[in-house]
VOBA-1610 file (N, C-alpha, C; in pm, whole numbers, padded with zeros to 5 digits, always signed):
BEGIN
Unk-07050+02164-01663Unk-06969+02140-01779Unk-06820+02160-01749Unk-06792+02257-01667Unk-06669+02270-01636Unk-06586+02190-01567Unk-06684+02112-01490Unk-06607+02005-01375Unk-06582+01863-01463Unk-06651+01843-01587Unk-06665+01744-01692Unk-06563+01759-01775Unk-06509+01875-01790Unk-06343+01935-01871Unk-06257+01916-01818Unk-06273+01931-01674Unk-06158+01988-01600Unk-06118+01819-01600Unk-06228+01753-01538Unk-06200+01591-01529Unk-06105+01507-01655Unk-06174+01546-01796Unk-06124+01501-01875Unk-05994+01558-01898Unk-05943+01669-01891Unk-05829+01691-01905Unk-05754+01621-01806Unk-05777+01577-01640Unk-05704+01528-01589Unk-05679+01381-01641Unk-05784+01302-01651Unk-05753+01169-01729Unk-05650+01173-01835Unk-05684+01281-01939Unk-05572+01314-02066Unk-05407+01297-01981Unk-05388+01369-01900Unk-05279+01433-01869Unk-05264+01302-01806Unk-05328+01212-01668Unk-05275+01125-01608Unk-05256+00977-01773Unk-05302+00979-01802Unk-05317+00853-01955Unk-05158+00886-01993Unk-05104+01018-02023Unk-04980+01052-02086Unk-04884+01059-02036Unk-04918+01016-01876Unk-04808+01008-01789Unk-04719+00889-01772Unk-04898+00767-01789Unk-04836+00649-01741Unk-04796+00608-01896Unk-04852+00624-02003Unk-04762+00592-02121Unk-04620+00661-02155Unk-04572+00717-02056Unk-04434+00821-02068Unk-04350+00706-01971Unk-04434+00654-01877Unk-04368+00562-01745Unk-04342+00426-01799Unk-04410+00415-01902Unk-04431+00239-01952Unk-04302+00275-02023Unk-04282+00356-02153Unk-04176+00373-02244Unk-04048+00381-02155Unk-04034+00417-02019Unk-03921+00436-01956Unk-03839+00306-01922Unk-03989+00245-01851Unk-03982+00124-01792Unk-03934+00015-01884Unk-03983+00014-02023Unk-03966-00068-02134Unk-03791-00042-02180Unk-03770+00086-02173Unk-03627+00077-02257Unk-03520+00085-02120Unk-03541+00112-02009Unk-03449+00050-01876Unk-03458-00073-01897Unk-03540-00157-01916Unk-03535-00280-01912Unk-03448-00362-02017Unk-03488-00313-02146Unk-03340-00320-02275Unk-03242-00297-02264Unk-03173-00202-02200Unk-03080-00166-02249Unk-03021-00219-02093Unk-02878-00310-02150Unk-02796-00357-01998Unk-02697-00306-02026Unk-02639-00256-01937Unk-02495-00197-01902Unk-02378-00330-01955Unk-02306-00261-02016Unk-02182-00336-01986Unk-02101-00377-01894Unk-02110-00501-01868Unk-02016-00556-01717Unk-01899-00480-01717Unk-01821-00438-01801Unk-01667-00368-01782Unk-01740-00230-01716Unk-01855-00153-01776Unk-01876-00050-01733Unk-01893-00070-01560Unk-01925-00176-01529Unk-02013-00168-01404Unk-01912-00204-01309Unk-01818-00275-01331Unk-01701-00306-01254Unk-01605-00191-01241Unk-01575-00125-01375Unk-01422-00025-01391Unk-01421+00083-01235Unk-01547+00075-01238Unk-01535+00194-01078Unk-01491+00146-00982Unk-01462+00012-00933Unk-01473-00084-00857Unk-01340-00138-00845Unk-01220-00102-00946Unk-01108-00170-00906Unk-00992-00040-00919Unk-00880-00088-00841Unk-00831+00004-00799Unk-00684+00004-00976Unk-00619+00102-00961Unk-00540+00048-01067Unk-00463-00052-01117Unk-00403-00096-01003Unk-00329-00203-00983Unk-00426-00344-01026Unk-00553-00322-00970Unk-00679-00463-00961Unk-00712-00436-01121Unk-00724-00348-01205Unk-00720-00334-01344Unk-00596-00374-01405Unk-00526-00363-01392Unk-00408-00429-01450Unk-00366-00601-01469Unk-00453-00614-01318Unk-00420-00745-01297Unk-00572-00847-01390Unk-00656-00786-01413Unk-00793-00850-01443Unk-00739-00851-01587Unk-00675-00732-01643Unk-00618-00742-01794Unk-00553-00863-01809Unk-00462-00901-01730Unk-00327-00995-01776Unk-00448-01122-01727Unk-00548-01097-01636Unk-00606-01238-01662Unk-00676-01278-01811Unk-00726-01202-01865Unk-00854-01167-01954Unk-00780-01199-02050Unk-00611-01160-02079Unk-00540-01201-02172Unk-00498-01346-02156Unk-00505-01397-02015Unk-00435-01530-02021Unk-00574-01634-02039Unk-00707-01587-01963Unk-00807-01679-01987Unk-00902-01593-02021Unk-00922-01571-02163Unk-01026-01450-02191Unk-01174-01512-02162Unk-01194-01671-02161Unk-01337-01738-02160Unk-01383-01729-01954Unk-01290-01744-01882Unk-01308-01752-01808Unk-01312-01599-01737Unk-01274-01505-01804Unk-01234-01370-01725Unk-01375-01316-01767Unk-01418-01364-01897Unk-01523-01308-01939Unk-01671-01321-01830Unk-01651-01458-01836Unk-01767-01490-01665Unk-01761-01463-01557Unk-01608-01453-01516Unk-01571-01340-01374Unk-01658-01196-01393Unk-01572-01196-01495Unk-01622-01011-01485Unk-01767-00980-01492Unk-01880-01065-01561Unk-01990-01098-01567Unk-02062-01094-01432Unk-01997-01166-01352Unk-02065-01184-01190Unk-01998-01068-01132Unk-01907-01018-01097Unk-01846-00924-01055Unk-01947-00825-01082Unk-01937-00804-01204Unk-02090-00663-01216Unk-02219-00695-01176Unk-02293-00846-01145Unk-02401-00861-01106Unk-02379-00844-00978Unk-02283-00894-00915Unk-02263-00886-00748Unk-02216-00732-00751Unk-02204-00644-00775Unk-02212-00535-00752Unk-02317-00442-00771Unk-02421-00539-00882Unk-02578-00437-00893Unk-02635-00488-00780Unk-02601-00600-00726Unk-02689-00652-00572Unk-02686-00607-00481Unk-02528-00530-00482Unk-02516-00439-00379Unk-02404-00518-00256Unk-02347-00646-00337Unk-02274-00764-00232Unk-02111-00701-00202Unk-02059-00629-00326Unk-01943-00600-00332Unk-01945-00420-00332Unk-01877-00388-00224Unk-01920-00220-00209Unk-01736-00176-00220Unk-01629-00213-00178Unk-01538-00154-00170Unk-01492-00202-00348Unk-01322-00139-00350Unk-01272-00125-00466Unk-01181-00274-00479Unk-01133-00334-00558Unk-01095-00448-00565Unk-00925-00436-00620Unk-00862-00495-00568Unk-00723-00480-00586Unk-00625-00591-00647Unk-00516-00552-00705Unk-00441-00671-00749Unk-00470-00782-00677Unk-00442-00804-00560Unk-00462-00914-00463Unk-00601-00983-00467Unk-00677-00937-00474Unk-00875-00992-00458Unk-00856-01031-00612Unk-00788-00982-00680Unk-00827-01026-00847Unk-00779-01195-00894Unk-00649-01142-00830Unk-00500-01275-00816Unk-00585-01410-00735Unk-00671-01367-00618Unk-00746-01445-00554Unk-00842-01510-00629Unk-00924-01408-00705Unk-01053-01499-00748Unk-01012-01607-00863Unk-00918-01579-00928Unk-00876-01629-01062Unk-00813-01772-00952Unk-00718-01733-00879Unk-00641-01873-00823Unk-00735-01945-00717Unk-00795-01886-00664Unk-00953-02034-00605Unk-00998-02087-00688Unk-01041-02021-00831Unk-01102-02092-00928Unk-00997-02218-00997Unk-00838-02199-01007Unk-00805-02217-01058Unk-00705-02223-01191Unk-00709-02077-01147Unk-00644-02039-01305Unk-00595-01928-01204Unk-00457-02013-01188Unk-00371-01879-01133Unk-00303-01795-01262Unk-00283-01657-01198Unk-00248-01549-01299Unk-00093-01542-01319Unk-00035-01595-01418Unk+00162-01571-01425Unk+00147-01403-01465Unk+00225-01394-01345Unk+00299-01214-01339Unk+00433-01248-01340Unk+00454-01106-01437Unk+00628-01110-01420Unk+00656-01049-01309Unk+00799-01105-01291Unk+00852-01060-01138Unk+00937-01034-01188Unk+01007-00958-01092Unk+01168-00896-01114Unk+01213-00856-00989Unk+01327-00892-00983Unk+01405-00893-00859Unk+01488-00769-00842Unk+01453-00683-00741Unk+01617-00563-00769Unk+01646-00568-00656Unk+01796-00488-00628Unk+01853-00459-00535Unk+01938-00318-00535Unk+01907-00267-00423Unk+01924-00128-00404Unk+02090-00123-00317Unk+02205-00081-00400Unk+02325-00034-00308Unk+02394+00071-00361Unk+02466+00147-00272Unk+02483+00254-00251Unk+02364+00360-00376Unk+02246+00338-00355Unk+02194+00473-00420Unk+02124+00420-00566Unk+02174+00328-00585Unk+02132+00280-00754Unk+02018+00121-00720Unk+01996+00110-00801Unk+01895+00023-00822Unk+01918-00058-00946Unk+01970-00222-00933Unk+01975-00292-01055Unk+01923-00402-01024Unk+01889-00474-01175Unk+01798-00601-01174Unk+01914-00688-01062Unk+01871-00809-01009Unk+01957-00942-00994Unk+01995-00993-01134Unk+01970-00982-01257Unk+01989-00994-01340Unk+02155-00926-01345Unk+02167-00791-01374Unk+02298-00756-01408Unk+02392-00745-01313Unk+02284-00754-01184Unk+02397-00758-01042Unk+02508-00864-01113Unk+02417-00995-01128Unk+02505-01134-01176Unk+02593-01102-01273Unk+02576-01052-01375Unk+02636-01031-01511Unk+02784-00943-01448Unk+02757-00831-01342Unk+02878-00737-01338Unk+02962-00830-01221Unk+02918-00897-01142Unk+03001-00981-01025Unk+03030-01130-01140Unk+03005-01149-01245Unk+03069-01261-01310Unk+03184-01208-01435Unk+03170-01067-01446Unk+03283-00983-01561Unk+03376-00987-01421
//
């Protein structure tokens, strides 16, 4: 009788295991990460800055970048951190180059001014 208990309790216990494994398996499977979540580790500050000003200039298209970007990183394809430059890249192969502002300075004796007012003080 005892080896007939002992049995059934193991069935009990293994039955409640794999229905503990199914419920795991079932709600990993629901619940997907957010692509921003899965990328943000992945770019450096500068490469965040630059994915912003894309996302603002082509939000339909940044939206599908960033989409693959997090799948190619659950694959395991993209391992380092991604930088202004790789961002500026993917957007301008595709097509949709990114307008950044630029600004020009120049450094003499010690100070630092735009080309902007350089012009303005050499035309007063």
């Amino acid at each position: 009788m005892e080896d007939e208990e002992i049995e059934m309790l193991i069935r009990q216990k293994m039955l409640e295991m794999q229905k503990e494994l199914l419920k795991k398996n079932k709600a990993g499977k629901t619940e997907k990460k957010d692509p921003w979540s899965i990328i943000k580790p992945y770019l450096t500050t500068d490469g965040m800055e630059m994915l912003l000003k894309a996302k603002a200039q082509y939000p339909k298209v940044a939206s599908v970048i960033i989409k693959e970007l997090a799948r190619l990183i659950q694959l395991g394809k993209i391992r380092e951190k991604l930088n202004a430059e790789d961002i500026y890249g993917i957007f301008f192969y595709l097509g949709y180059p990114i307008r950044v502002e630029t600004k020009i300075v120049i450094k003499r004796k010690g100070k630092v001014k735009s080309i902007s007012d350089l012009l303005r003080e050499d035309h007063d």
